[in-house]
C-alpha positions as CSV (number, residue, x, y, z in Angstrom):
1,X,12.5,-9.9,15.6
2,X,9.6,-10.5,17.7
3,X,7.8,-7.5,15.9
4,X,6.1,-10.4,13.3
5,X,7.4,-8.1,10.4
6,X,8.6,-9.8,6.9
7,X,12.3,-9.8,7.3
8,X,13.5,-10.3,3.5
9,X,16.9,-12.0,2.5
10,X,19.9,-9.7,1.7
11,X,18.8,-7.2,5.2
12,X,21.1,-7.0,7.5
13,X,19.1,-8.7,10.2
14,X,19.0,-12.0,7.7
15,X,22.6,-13.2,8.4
16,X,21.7,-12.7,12.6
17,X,18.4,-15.1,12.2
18,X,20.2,-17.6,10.1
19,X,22.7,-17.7,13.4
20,X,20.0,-18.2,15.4
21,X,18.2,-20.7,13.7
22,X,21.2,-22.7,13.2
23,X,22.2,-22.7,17.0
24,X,18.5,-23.7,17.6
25,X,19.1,-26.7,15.6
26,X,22.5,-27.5,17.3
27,X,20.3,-27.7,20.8
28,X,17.9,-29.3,19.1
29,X,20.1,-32.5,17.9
30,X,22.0,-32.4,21.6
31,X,18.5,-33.3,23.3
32,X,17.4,-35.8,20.3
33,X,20.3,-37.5,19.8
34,X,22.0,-38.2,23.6
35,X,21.0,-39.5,26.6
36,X,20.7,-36.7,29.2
37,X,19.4,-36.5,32.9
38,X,16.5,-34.3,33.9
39,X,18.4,-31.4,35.1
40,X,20.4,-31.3,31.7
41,X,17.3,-31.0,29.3
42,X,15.8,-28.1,31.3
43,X,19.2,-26.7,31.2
44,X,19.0,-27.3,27.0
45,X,15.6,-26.3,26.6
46,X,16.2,-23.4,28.6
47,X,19.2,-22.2,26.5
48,X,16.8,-22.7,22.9
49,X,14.1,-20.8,24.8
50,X,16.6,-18.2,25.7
51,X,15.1,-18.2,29.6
């Protein structure tokens, strides 16, 4: 995916970035919408960076 080619609907990668996308904007809303300490949001931000 990191390749920067055109991945069109219907491949069978399509369904895995949707996924992906989708659990980005789960982590996403967690840090936006809840208090959290320091130690928490670099935890979050590291799982939507994948590090």
């Amino acid at each position: 995916m990191n390749s920067g080619d055109v991945i069109p609907g219907g491949s069978p990668i399509h369904p895995i970035m949707h996924e992906l996308s989708q659990e980005a904007i789960r982590i996403t809303m967690e840090i936006n919408n809840a208090y959290h300490k320091h130690d928490e949001i670099i935890a979050l931000r590291s799982e939507l960076n994948g590090t």
